[in-house]
C-alpha positions, -999 to +999 in steps of 0.1 A: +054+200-046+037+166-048+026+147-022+024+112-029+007+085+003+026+055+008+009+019+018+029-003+038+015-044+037+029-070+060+004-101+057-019-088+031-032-057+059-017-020+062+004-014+090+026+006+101+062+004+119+072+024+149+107+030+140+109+005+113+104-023+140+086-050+134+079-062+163+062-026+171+037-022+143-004-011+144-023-031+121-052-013+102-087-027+099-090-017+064-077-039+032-046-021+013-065-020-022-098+000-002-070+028+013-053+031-028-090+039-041-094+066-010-063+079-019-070+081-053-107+093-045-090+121-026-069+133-060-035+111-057-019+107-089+006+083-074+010+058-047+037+040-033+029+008-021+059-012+004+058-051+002+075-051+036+071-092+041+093-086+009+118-064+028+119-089+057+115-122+044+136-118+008+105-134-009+077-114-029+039-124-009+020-098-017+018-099-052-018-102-053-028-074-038-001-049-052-017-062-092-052-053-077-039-018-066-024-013-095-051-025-119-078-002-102-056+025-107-055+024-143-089+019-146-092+052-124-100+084-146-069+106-129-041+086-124-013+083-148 
């Protein structure tokens, strides 16, 4: 079995959504691309990352931050 973290970004921060409300969410203090190295420091091979202004708002904003995620990660020695 894998287990594969997920990142969830509403306004360029990690949150998460008590019951998928978004009206009831904790913000974290950390930046989304600092918790994908962690993970990936910790032996994660995969990550999903969940645009959720995406979700809501029908329109891609956190583009930037989902390339740097991703770009870090193949310059990381164990993901794939």
């Amino acid at each position: 079995m894998e287990v594969n973290p997920i990142i969830y970004i509403i306004g360029g921060k990690c949150v998460s959504l008590y019951k998928g409300d978004f009206d009831e969410k904790t913000t974290y203090p950390r930046k989304p691309q600092n918790y994908a190295k962690e993970f990936h420091k910790q032996g994660a091979t995969r990550i999903l990352v969940v645009d959720l202004d995406a979700s809501k708002e029908h329109k891609i904003t956190n583009t930037k931050i989902i390339k740097e995620i991703v770009d870090n990660g193949r310059s990381g020695p164990s993901l794939q």
